[in-house]
C-alpha positions as a Markdown table, in Angstrom:
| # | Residue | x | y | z |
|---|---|---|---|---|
| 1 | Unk | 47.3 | -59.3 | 63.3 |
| 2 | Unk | 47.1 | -56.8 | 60.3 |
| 3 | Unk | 44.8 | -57.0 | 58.1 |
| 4 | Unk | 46.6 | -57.0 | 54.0 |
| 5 | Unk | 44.7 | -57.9 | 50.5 |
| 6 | Unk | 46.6 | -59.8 | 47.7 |
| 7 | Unk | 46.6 | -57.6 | 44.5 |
| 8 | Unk | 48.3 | -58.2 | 41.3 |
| 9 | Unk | 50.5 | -61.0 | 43.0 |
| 10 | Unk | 51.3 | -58.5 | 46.2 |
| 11 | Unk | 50.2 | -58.5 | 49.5 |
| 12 | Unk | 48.9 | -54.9 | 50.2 |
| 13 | Unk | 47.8 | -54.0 | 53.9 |
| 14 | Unk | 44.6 | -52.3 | 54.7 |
| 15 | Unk | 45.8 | -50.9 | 57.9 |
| 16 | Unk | 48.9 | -49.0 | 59.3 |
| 17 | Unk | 51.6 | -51.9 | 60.2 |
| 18 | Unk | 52.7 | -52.0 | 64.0 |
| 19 | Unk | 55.8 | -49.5 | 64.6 |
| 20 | Unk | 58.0 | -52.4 | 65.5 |
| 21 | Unk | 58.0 | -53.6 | 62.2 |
| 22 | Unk | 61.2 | -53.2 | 60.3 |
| 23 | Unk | 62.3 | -53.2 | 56.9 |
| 24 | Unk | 62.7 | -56.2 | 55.8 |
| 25 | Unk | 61.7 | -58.5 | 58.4 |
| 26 | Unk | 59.8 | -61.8 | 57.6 |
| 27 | Unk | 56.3 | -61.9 | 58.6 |
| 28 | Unk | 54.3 | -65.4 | 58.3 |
| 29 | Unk | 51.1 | -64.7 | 56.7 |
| 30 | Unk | 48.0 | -66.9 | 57.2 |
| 31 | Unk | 45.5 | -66.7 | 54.5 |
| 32 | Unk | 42.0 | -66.6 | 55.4 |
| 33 | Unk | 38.8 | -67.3 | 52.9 |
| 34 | Unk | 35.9 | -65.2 | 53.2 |
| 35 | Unk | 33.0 | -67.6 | 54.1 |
| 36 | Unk | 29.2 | -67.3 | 52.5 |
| 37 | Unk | 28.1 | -69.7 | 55.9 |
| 38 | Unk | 25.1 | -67.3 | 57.6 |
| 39 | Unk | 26.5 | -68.2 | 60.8 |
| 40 | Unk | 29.7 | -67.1 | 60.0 |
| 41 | Unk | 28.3 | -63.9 | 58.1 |
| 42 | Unk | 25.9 | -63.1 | 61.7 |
| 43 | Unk | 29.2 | -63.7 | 63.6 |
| 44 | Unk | 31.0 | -60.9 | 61.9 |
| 45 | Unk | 28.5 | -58.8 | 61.5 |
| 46 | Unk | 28.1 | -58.7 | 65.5 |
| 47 | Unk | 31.8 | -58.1 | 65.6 |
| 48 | Unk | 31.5 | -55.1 | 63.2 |
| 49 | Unk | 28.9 | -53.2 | 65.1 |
| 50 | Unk | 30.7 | -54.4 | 68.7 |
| 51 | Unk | 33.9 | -52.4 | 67.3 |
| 52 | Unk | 31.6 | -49.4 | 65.7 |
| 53 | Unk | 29.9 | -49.2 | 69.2 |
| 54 | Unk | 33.2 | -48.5 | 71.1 |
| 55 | Unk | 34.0 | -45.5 | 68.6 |
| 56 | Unk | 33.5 | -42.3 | 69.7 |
| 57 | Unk | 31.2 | -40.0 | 68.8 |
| 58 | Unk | 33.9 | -37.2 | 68.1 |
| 59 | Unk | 35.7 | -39.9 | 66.1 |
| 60 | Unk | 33.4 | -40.6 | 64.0 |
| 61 | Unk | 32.6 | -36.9 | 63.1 |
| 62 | Unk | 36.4 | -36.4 | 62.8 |
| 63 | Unk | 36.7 | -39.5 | 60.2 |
| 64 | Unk | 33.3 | -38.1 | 58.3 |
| 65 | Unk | 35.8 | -34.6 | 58.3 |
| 66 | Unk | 38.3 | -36.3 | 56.9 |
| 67 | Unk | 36.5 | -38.3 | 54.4 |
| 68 | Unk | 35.2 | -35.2 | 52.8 |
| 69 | Unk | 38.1 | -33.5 | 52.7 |
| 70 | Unk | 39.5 | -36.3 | 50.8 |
| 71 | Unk | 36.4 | -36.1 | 48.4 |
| 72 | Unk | 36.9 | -32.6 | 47.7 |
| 73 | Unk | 41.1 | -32.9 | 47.1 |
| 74 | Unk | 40.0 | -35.5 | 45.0 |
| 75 | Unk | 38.1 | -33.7 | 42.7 |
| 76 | Unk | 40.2 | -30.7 | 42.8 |
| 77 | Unk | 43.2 | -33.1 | 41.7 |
| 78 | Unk | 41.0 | -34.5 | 38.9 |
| 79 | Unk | 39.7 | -30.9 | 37.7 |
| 80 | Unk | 43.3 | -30.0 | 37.7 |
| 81 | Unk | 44.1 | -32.8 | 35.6 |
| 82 | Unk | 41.6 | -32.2 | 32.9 |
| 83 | Unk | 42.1 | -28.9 | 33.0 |
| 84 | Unk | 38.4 | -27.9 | 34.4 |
| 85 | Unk | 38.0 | -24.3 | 36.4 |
């Protein structure tokens, strides 16, 4: 299942799409609604930190990498733009 947002009338994913995917095809797309239940809050929360748990700790400094690196191309671009040394 891939996970997809709906903005501005268009469904966006939040996560690479399977490589078998093709241009084109028809997916079926079941709409879920996020749930305010504490049960249901506790249940994904457990899920959350079961998935955190299985990522490596090399992973997780090469996504901190990453995310910084981002950060600092970001604000680059946006000193660029308004013409900022």
């Amino acid at each position: 299942m891939v996970r997809a947002l709906l903005k501005n009338g268009r469904i966006e994913p939040v996560e690479p799409l399977p490589p078998e995917w093709a241009e084109g095809q028809e997916l079926l797309v079941d709409a879920r609604t996020l749930s305010d239940d504490p049960a249901d809050i506790e249940r994904w929360a457990r899920e959350l930190e079961e998935g955190a748990a299985g990522i490596s700790t090399e992973d997780a400094r090469e996504l901190e990498r990453a995310l910084a690196e981002i950060e600092r191309q970001s604000k680059e671009a946006v000193r660029r733009q308004w013409g900022l040394p």
